[in-house]
C-alpha positions as CSV (number, residue, x, y, z in Angstrom):
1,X,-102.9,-59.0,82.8
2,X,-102.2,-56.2,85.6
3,X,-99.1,-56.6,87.1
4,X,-98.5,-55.2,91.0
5,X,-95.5,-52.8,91.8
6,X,-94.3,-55.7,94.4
7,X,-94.1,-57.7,91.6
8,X,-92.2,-55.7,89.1
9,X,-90.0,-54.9,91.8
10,X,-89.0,-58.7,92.6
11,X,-88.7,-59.0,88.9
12,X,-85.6,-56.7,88.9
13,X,-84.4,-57.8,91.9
14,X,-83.9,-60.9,90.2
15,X,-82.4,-59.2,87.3
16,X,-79.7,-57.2,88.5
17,X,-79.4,-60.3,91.0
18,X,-78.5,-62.6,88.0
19,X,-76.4,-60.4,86.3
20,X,-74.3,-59.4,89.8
21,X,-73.9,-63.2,88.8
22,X,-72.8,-63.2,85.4
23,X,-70.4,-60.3,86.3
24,X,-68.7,-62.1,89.0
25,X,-68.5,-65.5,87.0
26,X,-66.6,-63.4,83.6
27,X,-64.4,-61.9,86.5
28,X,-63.3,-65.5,88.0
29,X,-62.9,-67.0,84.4
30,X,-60.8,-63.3,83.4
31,X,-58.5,-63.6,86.5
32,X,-56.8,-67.0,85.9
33,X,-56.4,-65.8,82.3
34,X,-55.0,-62.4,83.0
35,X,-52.6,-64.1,86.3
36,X,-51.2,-67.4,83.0
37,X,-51.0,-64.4,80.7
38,X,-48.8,-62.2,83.0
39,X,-45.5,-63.6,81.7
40,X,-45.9,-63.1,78.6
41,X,-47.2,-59.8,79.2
42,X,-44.1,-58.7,81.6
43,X,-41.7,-60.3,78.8
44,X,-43.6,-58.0,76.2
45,X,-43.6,-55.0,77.9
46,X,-39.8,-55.6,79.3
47,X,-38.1,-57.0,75.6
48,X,-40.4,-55.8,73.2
49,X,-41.9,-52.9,73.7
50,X,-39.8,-50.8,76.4
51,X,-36.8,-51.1,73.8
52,X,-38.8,-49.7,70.9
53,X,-40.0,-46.8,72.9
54,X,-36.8,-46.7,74.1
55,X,-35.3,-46.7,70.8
56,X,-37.4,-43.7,69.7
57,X,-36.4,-41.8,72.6
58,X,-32.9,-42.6,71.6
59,X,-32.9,-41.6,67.9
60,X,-33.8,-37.8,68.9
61,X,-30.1,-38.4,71.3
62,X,-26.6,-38.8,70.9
63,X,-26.0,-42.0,72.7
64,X,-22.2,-44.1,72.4
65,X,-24.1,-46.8,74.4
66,X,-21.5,-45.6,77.4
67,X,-22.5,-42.0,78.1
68,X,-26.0,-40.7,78.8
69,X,-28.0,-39.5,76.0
70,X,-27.7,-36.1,75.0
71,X,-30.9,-34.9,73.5
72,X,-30.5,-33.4,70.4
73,X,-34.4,-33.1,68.5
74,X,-33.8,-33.5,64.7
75,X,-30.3,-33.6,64.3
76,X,-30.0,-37.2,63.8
77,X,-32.8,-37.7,60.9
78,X,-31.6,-34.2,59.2
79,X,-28.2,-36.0,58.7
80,X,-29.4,-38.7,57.9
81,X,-31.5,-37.4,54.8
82,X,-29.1,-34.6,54.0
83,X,-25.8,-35.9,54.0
84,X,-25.5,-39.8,54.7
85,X,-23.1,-41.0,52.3
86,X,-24.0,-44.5,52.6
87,X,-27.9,-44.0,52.9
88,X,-28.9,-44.7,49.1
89,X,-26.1,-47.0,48.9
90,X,-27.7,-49.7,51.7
91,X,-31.0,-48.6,50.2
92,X,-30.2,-49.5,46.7
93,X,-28.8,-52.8,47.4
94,X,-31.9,-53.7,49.8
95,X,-34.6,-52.6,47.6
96,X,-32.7,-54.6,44.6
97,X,-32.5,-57.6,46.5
98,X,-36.0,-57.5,47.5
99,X,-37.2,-56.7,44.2
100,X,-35.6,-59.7,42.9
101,X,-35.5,-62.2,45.7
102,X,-38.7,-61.5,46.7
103,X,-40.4,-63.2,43.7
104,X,-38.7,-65.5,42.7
105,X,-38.3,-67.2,45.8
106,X,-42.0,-66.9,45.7
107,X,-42.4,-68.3,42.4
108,X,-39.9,-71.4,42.9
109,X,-41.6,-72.4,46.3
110,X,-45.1,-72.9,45.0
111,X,-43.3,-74.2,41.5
112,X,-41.9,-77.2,44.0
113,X,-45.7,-77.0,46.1
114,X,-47.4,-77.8,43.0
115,X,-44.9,-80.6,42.1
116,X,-45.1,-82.0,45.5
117,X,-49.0,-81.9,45.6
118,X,-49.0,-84.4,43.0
119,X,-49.0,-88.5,43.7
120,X,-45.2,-89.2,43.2
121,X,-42.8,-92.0,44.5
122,X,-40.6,-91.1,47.6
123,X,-43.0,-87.7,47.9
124,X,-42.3,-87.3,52.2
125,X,-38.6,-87.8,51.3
126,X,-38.7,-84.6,48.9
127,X,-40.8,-82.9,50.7
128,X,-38.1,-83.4,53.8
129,X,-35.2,-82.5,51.7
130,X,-36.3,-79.0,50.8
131,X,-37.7,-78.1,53.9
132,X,-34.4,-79.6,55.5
133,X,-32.2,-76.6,54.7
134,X,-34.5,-74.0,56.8
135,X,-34.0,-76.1,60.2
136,X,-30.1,-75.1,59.5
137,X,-28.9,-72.3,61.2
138,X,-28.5,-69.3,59.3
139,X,-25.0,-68.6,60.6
140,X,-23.8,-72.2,60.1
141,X,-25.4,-71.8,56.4
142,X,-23.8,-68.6,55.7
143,X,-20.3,-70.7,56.7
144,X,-21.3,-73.2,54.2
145,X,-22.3,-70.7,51.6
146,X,-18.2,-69.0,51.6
147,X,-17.4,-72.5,50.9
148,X,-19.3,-72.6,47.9
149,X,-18.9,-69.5,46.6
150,X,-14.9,-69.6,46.9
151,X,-13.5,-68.3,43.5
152,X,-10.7,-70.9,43.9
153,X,-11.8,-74.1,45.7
154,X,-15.9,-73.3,45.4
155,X,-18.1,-76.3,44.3
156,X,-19.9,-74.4,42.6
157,X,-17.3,-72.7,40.1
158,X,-15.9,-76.3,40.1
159,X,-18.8,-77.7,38.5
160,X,-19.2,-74.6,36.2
161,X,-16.1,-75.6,35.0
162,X,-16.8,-79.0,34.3
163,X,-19.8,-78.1,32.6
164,X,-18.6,-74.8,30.7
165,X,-14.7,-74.9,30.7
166,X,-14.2,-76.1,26.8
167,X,-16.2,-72.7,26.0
168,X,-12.9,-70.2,24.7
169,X,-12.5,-67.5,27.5
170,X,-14.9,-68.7,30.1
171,X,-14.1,-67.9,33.3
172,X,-15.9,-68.5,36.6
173,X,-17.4,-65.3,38.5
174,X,-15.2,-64.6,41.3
175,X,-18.6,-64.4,43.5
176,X,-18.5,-63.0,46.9
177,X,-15.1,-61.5,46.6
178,X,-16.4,-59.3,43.1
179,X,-18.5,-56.3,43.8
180,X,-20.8,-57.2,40.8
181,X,-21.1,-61.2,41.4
182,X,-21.5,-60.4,45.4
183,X,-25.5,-59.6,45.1
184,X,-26.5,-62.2,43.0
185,X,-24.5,-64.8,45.2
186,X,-26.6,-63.5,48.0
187,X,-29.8,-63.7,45.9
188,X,-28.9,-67.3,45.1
189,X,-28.7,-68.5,48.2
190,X,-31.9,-66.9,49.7
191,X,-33.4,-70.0,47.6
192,X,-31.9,-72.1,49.8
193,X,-34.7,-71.2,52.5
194,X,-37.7,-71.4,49.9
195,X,-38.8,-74.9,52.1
196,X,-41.1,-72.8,55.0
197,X,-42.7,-70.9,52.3
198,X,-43.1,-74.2,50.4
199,X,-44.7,-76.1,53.1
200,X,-47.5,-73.1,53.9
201,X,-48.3,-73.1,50.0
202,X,-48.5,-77.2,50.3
203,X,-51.1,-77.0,53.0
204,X,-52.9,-74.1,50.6
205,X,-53.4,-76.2,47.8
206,X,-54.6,-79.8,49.7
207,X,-57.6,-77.6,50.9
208,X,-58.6,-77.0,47.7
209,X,-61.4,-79.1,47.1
210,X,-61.5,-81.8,44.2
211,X,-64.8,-81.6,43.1
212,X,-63.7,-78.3,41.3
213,X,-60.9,-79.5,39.5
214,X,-63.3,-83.0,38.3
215,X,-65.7,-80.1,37.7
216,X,-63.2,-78.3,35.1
217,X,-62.2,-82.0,33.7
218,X,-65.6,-82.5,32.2
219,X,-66.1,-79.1,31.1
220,X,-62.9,-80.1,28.7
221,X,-60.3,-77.4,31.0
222,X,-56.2,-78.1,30.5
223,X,-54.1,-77.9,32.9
224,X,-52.9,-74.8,32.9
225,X,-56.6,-73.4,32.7
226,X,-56.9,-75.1,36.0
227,X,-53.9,-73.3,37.7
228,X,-54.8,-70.0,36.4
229,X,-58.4,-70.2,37.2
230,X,-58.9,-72.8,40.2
231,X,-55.3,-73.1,42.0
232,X,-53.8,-69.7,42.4
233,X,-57.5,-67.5,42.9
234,X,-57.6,-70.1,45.9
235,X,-54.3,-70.0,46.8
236,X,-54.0,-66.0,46.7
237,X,-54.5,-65.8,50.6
238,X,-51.7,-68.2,51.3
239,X,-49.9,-66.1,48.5
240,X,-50.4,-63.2,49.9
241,X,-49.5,-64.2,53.5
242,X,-46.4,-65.3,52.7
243,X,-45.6,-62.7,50.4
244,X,-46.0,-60.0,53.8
245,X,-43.6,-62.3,55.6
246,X,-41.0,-62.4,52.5
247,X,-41.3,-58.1,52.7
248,X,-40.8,-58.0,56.3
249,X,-37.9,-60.6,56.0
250,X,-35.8,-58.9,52.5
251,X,-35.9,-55.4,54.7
252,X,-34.2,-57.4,57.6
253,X,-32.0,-59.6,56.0
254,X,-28.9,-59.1,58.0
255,X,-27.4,-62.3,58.8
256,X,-25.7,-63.7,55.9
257,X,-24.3,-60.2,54.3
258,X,-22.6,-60.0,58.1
259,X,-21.2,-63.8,57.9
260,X,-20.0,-64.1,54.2
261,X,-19.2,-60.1,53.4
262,X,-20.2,-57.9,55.8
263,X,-21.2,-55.2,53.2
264,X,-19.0,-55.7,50.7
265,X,-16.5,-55.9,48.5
266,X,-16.8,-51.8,47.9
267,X,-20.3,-51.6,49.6
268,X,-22.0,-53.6,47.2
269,X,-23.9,-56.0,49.8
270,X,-24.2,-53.2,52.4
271,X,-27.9,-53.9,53.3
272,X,-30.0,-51.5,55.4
273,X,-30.4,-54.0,58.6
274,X,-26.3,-54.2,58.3
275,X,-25.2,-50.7,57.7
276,X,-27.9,-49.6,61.1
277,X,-25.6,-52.5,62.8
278,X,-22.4,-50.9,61.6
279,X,-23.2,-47.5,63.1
280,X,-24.5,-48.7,66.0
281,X,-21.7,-51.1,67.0
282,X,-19.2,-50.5,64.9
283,X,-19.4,-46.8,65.2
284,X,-21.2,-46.4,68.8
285,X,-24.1,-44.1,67.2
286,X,-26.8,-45.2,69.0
287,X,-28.8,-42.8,69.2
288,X,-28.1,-42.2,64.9
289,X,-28.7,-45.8,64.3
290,X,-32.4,-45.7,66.4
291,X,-33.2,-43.4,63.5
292,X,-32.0,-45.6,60.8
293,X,-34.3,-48.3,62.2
294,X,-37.0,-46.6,62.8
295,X,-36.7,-45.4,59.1
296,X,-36.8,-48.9,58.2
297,X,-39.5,-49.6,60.4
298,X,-42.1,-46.7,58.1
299,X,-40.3,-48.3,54.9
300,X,-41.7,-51.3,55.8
301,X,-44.6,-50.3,57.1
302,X,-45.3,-48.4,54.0
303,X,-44.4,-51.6,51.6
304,X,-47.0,-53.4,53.9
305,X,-49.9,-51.1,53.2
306,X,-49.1,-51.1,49.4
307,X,-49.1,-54.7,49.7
308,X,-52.8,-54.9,51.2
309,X,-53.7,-52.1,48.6
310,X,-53.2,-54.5,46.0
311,X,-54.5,-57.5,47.5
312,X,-57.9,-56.3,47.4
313,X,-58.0,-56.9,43.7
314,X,-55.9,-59.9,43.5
315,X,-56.5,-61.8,46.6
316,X,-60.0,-63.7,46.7
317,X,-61.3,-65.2,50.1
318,X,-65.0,-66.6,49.2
């Protein structure tokens, strides 16, 4: 078949025609989206990212948050890595906690998951009364957490002594008010927020499908065969989710070391998030304290990648 120039001409006509078309129609459907979007985008660029740029700006300054900032290049990270007395202090007592904390509140929240998951009586009123505690307020929790931990009047050295008092020479830890009790209080009480965790490892494990664990019954499997070779190579993306929340979190944690002991007694709950609060606030070293975080921010950023290092042998998505 010949086809005529005329012809092949009309033909593109027609096709830059209908694409003219398609162009227009993606720009009409883009507009409304960008013109609902543009709040959120003004309220990113105004409260998130203007103050970290702003923040980086500031840690090469000294700033009191009063005066303009003097811009001084390295000064502020050469102190902070040469002579910072309380530098591997904070970062002792952070990396601790997270070292700790980290998995054990990992290991109690799918502990209670897996309970949960099974067919008990009253299972939506247990499943309420541990996620209960993370709808709380963390200041109004810390408050109740000094309560608890009071050496004197504490319910919870009241009931060790019920329970341990005929032992010769027990005494109750003094908690928050002893420099080697104050950590482990703190670590103790980071259980109490275990519920969100708990509830993303709940919806984890009802996706798992059945016909694998019937599958495993006839082959004769136990139940821990099951867990260890069904439930947690499933699970390991929720795991792993939630375990780059918990590392984001246990380098923030800030909120309850500044209600019940704001760093100490003697420095010994001086996290990193409190001590960059301290010399900002405290001390009006802005422009020193926009270093500290942004230390924190490659710390993190550096526990993250190590985090998805491993994952690619442990974590299994097909």
């Amino acid at each position: 078949m010949v086809i005529n120039s005329g012809e092949q001409r009309s033909t593109h006509r027609n096709e830059v025609t209908l694409a003219g078309r398609e162009a227009t129609t993606r720009r009409h459907k883009v507009s409304p989206a960008l013109l609902f979007l543009l709040p959120w985008l003004i309220g990113l660029i105004l409260f998130l990212l203007g103050p970290i740029l702003a923040s980086l700006f500031l840690s090469f300054t000294e700033f009191d948050g009063l005066n303009a900032p003097v811009f001084i290049g390295l000064r502020n990270y050469i102190e902070i890595f040469s002579s910072d007395p309380k530098l591997l202090a904070s970062l002792q007592v952070t990396f601790t906690f997270a070292f700790i904390s980290l998995p054990l509140c990992t290991l109690i929240a799918i502990s209670f998951a897996l309970l949960l998951n099974q067919k008990i009586k009253w299972q939506s009123f247990y499943r309420m009364l541990l996620y209960l505690p993370t709808i709380v307020p963390m200041v109004a929790s810390s408050v109740v957490w000094v309560w608890i931990f009071k050496a004197d009047a504490g319910i919870l050295n009241k009931a060790l002594e019920f329970l341990f008092g005929w032992i010769p020479g027990f005494q109750a830890p003094l908690w928050l008010a002893d420099p080697n009790w104050a950590l482990p209080a703190l670590i103790i009480m980071s259980f109490w927020s275990i519920g969100n965790p708990m509830i993303i490892y709940l919806a984890g494990l009802q996706n798992i499908p059945n016909s694998l664990y019937e599958s495993a019954d006839i082959d004769g499997a136990s139940s821990l065969q099951k867990l260890w070779h069904i439930t947690l190579p499933i699970l390991s993306p929720t795991i792993f989710f939630n375990v780059i929340i918990g590392i984001i979190q246990v380098f923030q944690y800030f909120v309850p070391a500044y209600v019940m002991t704001s760093g100490g007694p003697q420095n010994s709950t001086m996290f990193y998030s409190l001590y960059t609060y301290q010399t900002a606030f405290d001390d009006f070293r802005m422009g020193y304290a926009s270093g500290l975080a942004w230390i924190l921010f490659l710390i993190v950023l550096i526990a993250t990648a190590l985090a998805f290092r491993v994952s690619k042998k442990l974590v299994h998505y097909n």
